[in-house]
N, C-alpha and C positions, 0 to 999 in steps of 0.2 A: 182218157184215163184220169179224169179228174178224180181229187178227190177232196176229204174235210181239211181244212188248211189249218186247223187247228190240230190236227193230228196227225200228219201227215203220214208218219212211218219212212222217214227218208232213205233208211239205210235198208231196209227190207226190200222197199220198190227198186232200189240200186243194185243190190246184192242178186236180186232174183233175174235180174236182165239177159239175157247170151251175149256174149262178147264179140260183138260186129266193128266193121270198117269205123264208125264214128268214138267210137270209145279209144281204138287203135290211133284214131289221127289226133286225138286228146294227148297220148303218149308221147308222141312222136315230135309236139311240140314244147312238151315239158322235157323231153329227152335232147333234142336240140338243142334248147338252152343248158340243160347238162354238159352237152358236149362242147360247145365255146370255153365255160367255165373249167371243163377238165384240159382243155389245150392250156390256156395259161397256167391252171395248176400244177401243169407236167412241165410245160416248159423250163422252168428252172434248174431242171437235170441235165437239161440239153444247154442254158444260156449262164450255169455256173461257173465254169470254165473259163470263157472267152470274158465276163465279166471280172471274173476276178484276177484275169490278165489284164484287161483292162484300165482298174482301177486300184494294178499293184496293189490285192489283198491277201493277207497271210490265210494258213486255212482254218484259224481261228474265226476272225472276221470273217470270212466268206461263208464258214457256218451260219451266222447272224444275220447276215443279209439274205442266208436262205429261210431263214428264219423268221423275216419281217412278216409276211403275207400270213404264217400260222397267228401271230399276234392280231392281224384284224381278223382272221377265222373265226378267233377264240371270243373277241367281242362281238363280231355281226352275227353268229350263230345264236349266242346266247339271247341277247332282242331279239331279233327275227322271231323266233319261236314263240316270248314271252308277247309278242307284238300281233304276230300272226292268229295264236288264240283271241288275243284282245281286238284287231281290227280287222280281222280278213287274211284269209290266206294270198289273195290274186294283189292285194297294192301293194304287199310285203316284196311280192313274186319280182313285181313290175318293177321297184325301186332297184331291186338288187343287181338287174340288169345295167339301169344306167349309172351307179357308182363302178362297177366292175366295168365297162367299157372305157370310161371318160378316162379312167383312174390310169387303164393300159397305155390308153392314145398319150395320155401326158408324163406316163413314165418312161417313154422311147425320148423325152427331151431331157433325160438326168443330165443340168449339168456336172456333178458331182455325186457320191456315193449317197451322202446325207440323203439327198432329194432323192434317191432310187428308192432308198430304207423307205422314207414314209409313201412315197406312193405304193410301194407292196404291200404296205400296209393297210392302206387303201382301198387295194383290188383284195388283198385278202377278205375284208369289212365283205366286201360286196359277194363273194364268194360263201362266204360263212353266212351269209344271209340266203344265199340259193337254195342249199341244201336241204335242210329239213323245211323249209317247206315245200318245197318240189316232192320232199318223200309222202309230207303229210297229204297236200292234195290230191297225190297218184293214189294214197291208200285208201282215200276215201271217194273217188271216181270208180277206180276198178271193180268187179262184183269180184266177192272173197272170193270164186273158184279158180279165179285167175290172178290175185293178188300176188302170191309171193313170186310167181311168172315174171310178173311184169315192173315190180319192186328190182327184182335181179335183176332186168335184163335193163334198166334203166341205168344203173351202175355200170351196165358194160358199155356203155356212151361213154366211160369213163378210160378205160384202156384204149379204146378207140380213137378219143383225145389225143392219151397220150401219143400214140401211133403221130395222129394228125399233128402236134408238136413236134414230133421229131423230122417226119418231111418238111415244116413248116423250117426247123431251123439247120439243117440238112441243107435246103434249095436257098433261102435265103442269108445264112450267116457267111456262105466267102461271096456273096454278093454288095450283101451292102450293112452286114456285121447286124450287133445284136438288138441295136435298135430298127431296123427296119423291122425286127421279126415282129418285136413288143406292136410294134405300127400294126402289122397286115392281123397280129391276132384279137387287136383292138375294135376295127373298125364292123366286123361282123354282129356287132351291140344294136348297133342301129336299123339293122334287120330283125333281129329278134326282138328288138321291142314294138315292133309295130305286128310280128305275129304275135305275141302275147297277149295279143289286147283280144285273141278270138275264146281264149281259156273262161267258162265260167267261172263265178266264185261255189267253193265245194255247197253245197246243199246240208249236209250234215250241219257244217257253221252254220248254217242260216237259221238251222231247224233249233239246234242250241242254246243261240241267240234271241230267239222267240220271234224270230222273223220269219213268219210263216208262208203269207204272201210270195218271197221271192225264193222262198226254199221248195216251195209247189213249182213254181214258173222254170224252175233248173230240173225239178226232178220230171215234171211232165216236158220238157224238151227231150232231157236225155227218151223217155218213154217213146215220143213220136219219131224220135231220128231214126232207135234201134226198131223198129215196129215198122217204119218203112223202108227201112233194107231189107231185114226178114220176109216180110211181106206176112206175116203168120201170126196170132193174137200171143201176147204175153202170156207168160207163165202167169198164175194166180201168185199174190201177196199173199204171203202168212203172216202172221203177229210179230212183232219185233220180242228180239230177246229183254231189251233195254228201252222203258222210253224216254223221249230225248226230254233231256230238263234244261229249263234255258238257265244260261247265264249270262243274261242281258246286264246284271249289274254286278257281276264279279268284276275283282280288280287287276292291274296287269299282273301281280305278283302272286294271288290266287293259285293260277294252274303249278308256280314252280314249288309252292307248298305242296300244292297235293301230291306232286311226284316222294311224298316224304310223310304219306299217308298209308297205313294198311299196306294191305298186299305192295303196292307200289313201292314200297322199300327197298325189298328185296329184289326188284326187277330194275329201280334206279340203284345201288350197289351193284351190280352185275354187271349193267350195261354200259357204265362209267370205268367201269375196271377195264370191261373189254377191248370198249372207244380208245382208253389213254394208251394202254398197252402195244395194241396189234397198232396204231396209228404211233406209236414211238420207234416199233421193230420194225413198220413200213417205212416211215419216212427218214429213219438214221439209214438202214440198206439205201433203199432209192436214188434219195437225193445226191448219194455219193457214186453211186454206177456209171456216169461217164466221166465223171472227176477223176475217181478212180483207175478206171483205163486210160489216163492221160498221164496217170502216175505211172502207169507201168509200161509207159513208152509208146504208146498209140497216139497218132495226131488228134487235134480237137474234132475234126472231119470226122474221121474213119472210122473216131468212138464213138462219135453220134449214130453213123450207121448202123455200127454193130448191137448200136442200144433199140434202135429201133429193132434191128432184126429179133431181139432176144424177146420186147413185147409183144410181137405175133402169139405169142404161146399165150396172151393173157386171151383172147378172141375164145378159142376152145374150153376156157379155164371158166368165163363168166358165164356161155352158153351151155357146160354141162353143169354148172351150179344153178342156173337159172329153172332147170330143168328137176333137179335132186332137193332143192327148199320144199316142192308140193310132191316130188314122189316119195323123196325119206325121210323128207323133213326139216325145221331149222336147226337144232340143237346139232345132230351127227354129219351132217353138211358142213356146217360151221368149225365144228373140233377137226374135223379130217381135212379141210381147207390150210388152217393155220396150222396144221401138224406137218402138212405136205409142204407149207413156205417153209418152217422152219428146219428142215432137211435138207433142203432144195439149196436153200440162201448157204447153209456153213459148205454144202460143196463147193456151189458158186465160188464163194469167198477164197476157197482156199487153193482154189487149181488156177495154175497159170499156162496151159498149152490151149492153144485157141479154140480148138476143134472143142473139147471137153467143156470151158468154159460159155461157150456159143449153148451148147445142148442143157449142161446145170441151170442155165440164166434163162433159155424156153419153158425150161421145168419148173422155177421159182416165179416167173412170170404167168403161169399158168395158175397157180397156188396162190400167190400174190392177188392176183387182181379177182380171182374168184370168191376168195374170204371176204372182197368188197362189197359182193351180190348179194350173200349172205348176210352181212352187216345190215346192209339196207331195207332187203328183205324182212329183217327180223324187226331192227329196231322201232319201226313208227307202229309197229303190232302191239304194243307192249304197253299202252297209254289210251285210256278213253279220248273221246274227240275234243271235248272242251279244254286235254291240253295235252294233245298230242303233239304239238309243233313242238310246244314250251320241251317235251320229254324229249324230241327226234334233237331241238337244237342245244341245249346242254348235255345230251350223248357227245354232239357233235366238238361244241366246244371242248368239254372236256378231252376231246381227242387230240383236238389243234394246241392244248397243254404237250402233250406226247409230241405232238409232230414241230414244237416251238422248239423242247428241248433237244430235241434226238438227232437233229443237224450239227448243231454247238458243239453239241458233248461227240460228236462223232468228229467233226472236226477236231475239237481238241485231241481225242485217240489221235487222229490220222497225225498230228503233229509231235507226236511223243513214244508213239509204237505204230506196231504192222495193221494193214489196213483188216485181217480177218477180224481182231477188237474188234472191228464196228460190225461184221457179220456176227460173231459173240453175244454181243450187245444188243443185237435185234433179236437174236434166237432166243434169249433169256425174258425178254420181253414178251415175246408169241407163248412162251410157257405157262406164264403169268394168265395171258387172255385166256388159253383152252383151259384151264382151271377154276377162273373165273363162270363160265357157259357149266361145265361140267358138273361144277358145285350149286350153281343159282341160277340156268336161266330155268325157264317153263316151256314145252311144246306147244308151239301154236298152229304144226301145219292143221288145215281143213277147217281153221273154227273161224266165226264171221267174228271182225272187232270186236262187237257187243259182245259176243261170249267169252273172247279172251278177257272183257272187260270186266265180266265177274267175277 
């Protein structure tokens, strides 16, 4: 399938591919690393408690320390992204791997509070670096027919996480408390950086970049792998909607202008609103869900449990989102998501007989972690290639603003009045977001990048 390497058309020979075993096993290892990265990012729910018993903290400070890791979010997203247009999606990919692991391994030795703070801060950096570009090189790997598929179901590594955190601190915290957990979620780095290293760099980059030569050699791989599983000739190439213009000498700050360009105004306003928002109402609820059960008389044990049991509901929740971005869309997906947390959460919040509470918290979790699918799904859609990371990781950061504050300030509620203020508080929030999409975003099921790019 050779073809003029001056032209290559990367994104048309990509898009036009069927979706076989080898594209799937691309997923699986960009989802993988996902899934390391969401255990620690959930863990905190599960290891707030027993820490801030711990380290005798009020629930003012204990917001703050849950708070650290949003602060390096808010910084590694924002580079990553701007860094990822500029040098590559896959070194950015590869780094963030080994800050996030080392950072775990050596915050299970806090001698003291201080030293926990900055190493969350740390693991956050290296988290916030994951993100958008995991979104951006999935978005430009997958052919559009299966894009927002697999967008979604990349984020549901993310509930599943969480799940895996809560067993994780469930079986290990009355064994050997909260630093072994930090230990065992640490060490799985060192496996995933040695599968990372089989991920092409995206071809689209290459093509951009004016690096033609090795933007052929990734798109004629992806061609022979799918073509020998099939066993059947390729669909023909059509004409790209867009052709690729390099920006071998744009600079790193380039792509975060352009988000502040044209059309791109209105879709960077939007999606910054949605980011801060639904990421302030998720992570003020969240992070206080087994805290909270501990407040209302449940052992640190039992509410782990039951917090696990309540994310089961997120599994169904990611799976029928993942499904409804390509049959009805992103825009009515997305509003009916956060419309159903925000319902879901002031039940939660406000019932206290188990049974009730157990079923609200399936229901809010189901809502919850499928808004996440949609998020993901949406946002790398929304940004031409040359700075799609730059768009996916300032979304991002600007969320980990939301997710900085909304512990603090929940904690401060939790210290001053009743803990529904913080379901209140989040619900007001998710308002904000579906208003945000409703007013400004754009429909993008069924159209290929390039065209959303016009």
């Amino acid at each position: 399938m050779a073809c003029n390497t001056q032209g290559i058309n990367a994104s048309a020979r990509l898009d036009r591919l069927p979706m076989t075993s080898f594209q799937r096993n691309m997923f699986i290892i960009i989802a993988l690393a996902w899934l390391f990265d969401s255990i620690d990012l959930g863990m905190m729910t599960f290891l707030l408690a027993p820490v801030r018993e711990h380290f005798g903290l009020t629930a003012a400070s204990s917001g703050f320390v849950a708070s650290a890791s949003f602060i390096g979010m808010f910084i590694g997203a924002a580079l990553a992204g701007m860094m990822g247009d500029k040098f590559g999606r896959k070194i950015i990919f590869q780094w963030s791997i080994i800050i996030w692991s080392l950072g775990s391994i050596i915050c299970a030795f806090s001698p003291n509070v201080t030293f926990f703070v900055i190493l969350r801060f740390v693991i956050g950096f290296g988290m916030g670096a994951e993100y958008p570009i995991a979104q951006s090189m999935l978005s430009e790997l997958v052919p559009s027919s299966h894009r927002g598929r697999y967008l979604a179901l990349l984020e549901g590594f993310w509930p599943i996480g969480f799940i895996c955190a809560g067993i994780l601190a469930w079986v290990i915290l009355p064994i050997g408390g909260w630093r072994w957990v930090l230990l065992a979620e640490g060490i799985p780095g060192i496996f995933l950086l040695w599968v990372r290293r089989k991920l092409p760099e995206s071809a689209r980059w290459y093509e951009i970049k004016g690096r033609h030569e090795e933007a052929e050699a990734v798109v004629s791989m992806f061609e022979t792998k799918v073509q020998e599983i099939t066993g059947e000739p390729l669909p023909p190439v059509t004409p790209d909607i867009e052709e690729a213009v390099s920006s071998e000498k744009r600079g790193l700050f380039d792509s975060f202008h352009e988000l502040w360009q044209g059309m791109y105004i209105k879709r960077t306003v939007m999606v910054w609103l949605l980011w801060f928002f639904y990421l302030f109402g998720y992570y003020g609820i969240t992070t206080w869900v087994s805290a909270l059960m501990v407040d209302k008389g449940y052992s640190i044990t039992s509410s782990t449990a039951y917090t696990i049991i309540i994310s089961l509901g997120a599994i169904p929740g990611f799976a029928l989102a993942a499904y409804l971005v390509d049959k009805w869309g992103r825009k009515p997906t997305l509003i009916t998501y956060i419309a159903g947390a925000a319902v879901t959460a002031y039940f939660y919040g406000s019932t206290v007989e188990f049974s009730t509470m157990i079923a609200w918290g399936l229901a809010m979790q189901f809502f919850l972690f499928g808004t996440w699918s949609c998020l993901y799904a949406y946002t790398p859609e929304l940004y031409p290639t040359r700075s799609r990371a730059t768009g996916c990781g300032f979304a991002s950061a600007i969320g980990r603003l939301g997710s900085l504050l909304a512990p603090t300030i929940a904690g401060i509620l939790m210290g001053v009045s009743s803990s529904l203020n913080v379901y209140t508080l989040g619900i007001m929030a998710f308002i904000v977001a579906i208003l945000s999409v409703l007013i400004l975003g754009p429909e993008t099921k069924g159209m290929t990048l390039e065209e959303i790019s016009k």
